[in-house]
Each structure stands twice: as C-alpha cells, then as structure tokens.
LOBAMI-5343 format. One line per field, with one value per residue (C-alpha): chain; x negated, y, z negated. Coordinates in steps of 0.25 Angstrom, whole numbers, plus 5000, padded with zeros to 4 digits. Last residue first. Example, Ala and Ser with C-alpha at 12.3 -4.5 7.8 and 13.67 -1.06 7.14 Angstrom:
2
kette	(A_A)
east	(4945_4951)
north	(4996_4982)
up	(4971_4969)
***
This chain:
215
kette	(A_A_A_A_A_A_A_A_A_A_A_A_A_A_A_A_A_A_A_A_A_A_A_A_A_A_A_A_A_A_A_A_A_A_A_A_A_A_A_A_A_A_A_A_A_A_A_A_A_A_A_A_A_A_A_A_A_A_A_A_A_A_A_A_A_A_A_A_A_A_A_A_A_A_A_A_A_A_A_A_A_A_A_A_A_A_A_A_A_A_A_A_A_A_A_A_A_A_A_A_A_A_A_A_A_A_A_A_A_A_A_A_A_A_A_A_A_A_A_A_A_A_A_A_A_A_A_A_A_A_A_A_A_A_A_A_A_A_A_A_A_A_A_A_A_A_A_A_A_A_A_A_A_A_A_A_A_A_A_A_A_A_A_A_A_A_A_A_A_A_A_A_A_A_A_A_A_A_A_A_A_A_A_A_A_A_A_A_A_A_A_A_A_A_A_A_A_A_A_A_A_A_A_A_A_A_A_A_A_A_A_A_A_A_A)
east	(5196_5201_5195_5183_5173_5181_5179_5166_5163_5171_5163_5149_5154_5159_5144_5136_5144_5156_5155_5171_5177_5176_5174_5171_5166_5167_5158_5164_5155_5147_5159_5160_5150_5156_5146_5144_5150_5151_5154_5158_5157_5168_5171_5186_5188_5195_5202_5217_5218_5206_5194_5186_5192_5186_5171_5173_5179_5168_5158_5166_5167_5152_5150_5162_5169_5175_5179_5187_5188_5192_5191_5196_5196_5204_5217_5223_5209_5209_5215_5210_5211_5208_5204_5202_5199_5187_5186_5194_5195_5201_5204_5220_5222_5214_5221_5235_5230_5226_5238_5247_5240_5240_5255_5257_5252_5243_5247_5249_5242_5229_5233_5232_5219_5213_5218_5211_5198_5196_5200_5188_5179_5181_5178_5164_5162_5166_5157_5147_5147_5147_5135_5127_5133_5126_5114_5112_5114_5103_5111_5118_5119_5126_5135_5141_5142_5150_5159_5160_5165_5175_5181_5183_5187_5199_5203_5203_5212_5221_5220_5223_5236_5240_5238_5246_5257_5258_5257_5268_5276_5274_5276_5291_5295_5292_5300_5312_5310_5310_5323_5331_5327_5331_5343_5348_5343_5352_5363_5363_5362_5373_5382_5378_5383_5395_5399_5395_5405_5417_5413_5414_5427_5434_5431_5442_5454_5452_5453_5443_5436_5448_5450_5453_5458_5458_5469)
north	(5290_5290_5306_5302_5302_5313_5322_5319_5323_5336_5338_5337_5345_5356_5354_5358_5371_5373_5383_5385_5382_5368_5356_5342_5330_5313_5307_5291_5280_5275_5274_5272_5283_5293_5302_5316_5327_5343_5356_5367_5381_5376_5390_5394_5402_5394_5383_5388_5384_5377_5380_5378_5364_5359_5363_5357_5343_5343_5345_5334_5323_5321_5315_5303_5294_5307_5312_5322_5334_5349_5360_5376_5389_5400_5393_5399_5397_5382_5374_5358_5348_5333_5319_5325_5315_5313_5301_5309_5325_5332_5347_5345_5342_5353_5362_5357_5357_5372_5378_5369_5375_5389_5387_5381_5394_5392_5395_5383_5387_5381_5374_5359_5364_5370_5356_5349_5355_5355_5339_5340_5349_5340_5327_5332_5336_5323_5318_5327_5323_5307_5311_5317_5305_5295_5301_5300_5310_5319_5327_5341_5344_5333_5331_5346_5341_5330_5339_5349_5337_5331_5345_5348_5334_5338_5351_5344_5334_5347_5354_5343_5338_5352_5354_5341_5346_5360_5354_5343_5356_5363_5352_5349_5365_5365_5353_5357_5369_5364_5356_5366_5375_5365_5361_5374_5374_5363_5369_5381_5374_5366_5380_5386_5373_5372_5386_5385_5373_5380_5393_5386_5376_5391_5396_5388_5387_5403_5405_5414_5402_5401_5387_5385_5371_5370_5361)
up	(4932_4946_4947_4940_4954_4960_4947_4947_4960_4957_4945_4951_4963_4952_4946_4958_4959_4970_4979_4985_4998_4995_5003_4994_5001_4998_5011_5012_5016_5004_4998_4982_4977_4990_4997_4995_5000_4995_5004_4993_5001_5012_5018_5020_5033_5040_5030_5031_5045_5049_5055_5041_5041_5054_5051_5036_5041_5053_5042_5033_5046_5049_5036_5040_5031_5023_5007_5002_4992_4998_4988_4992_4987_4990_4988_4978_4970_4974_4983_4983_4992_4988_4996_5011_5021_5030_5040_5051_5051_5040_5049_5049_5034_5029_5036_5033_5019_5020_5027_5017_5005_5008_5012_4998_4990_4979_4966_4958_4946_4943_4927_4934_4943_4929_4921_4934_4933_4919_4917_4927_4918_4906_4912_4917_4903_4898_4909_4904_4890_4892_4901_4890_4881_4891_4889_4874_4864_4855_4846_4844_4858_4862_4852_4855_4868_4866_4855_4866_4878_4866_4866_4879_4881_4871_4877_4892_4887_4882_4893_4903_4894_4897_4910_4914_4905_4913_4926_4922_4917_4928_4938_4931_4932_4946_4949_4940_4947_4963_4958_4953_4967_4974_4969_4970_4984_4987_4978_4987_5002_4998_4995_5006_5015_5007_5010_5023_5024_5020_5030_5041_5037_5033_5048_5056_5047_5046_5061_5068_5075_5083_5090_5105_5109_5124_5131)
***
C-alpha cells in the first residue's frame, strides 16, 4: 500500500524550521568568535609592533649620541685609524637600526591581492640554481627589492628576461642590478634586482647589512 505524506501538515514543517534555527544560530557564534578572535590578534601585533619600535627608538637615541660624542673627538684631536673606523661602523650600525625602525613604523598598507599576484610571479619565473632569499615592497608597491643568490651566471639575465614577462612584473624596469661573489663560496653569485637607483653607499649598506645580519 502507498504511503502519502502531506508536506502542508504542521508535525511535518516544525523539524525544518527547528534545525534552521540552530543552524543560524551556529553560523552566528562562529563568526562571533571570529571576529573576537581577529581583534584580540590585531590588537596583540599592534602592541608587539608598537613595543619593538619603541625599544628601536630609544637604542637608536643612545648610539645617536655615542656616534656625535665620536665625532666630536675626532675633530678636536688627532686619533688613530682604527677609531675612524670604530666611527664608521657605529655610523653604519646606526643607519641600519634606521632602516628597520622605519620598516617597523611603515604602515601596513599594502593590499594583499598586489602581494599574491606579485609572489606568484616571482615564484613561477625562478629558474634552477637560483633561489630568492628576501622580497621586498616598497612605496605601496611601486618599488621593488629582490635579494638572492645563484650556482649559475647565465641564470640572473634569463631570471631578469623571464620576470619582466610576467603577471605583475611586466612593465616594471629593474634600475638597481647588482652581483658579486660570495666571501665564503667561491661558487655562489649573491645579486640585488630593484626597480629603483640605488646610490653607491645604499649597496655598501645592504652589503653590510647581509654580512652582520647573524651578528
């Protein structure tokens, strides 16, 4: 014998409409629970940035002032060679604690889809025996610095060729190209791309920063 069953009977909807309920009502706490948790981590990486730039302001305060009294020794008395040099190494020192209390401080303003186009990019042209160590965005993304390091010569101006083809990086010139060998492997090229001129004395400074960074 057939069953039939009337949809239009109360015994029949009230199940329905009970476990909607309890579904909408999940779907609220989770994304109340969400969004408490996405501000407590918000909150949390504001203050650590916050702290961080502080405790680099105020170191870069004091060598500030331990570079001027140098100086000011200097130039009121004869000093040895070695104190010249303690002087620009303090002075070195200073401009990289510079550096990263600006990039600490830089707000977060770059959108994260620029970002994704532009790694997946980069990640798609590195051909073999070259990797890339850092990747930086400047200026909301209008300037760009590649660090890395190769096995193979031939393989940075095929890198170059292939990357200015590609999504996010056509139409982007390379001004910066810089490589020179590495002090402790005789057989690995360390390069710098970037998209803007950098002076003499920035290379000097990322060179140095890449050779004190484990200090």
């Amino acid at each position: 014998m057939k069953q039939h069953i009337n949809f239009y009977q109360d015994q029949f909807r009230a199940p329905i409409i009970q476990l909607s309920a309890q579904h909408i009502f999940l779907l609220l706490a989770g994304s109340l629970l969400f969004i408490v948790i996405t501000s407590a981590s918000l909150a949390a990486f504001n203050y650590s940035r916050n702290a961080h730039a502080q405790a680099y302001q105020e170191s870069l305060t004091a060598m500030e002032h331990d570079v001027q009294t140098m100086q000011a020794a200097i130039q009121t008395q004869k000093v040895d060679v070695s104190m010249q040099r303690s002087v620009r190494a303090a002075e070195l020192r200073m401009e990289r604690k510079r550096l990263l209390l600006s990039h600490i401080q830089q707000p977060m303003e770059e959108p994260q889809a620029q970002f994704s186009v532009l790694l997946k990019g980069l990640a798609e042209q590195v051909p073999m025996g070259l990797w890339v160590d850092h990747f930086y965005i400047h200026s909301k993304g209008n300037e760009l610095l590649i660090e890395g390091a190769t096995s193979s010569a031939s393989a940075l101006p095929q890198f170059l060729a292939d990357l200015s083809r590609s999504v996010g990086f056509n139409g982007r010139d390379f001004r910066t190209v810089m490589a020179m060998r590495d002090e402790k492997n005789s057989g690995q090229l360390n390069f710098v791309l970037a998209t803007e001129t950098i002076k003499d004395e920035e290379l000097k400074m990322i060179a140095w920063i890449k050779e004190n960074k484990t200090k």
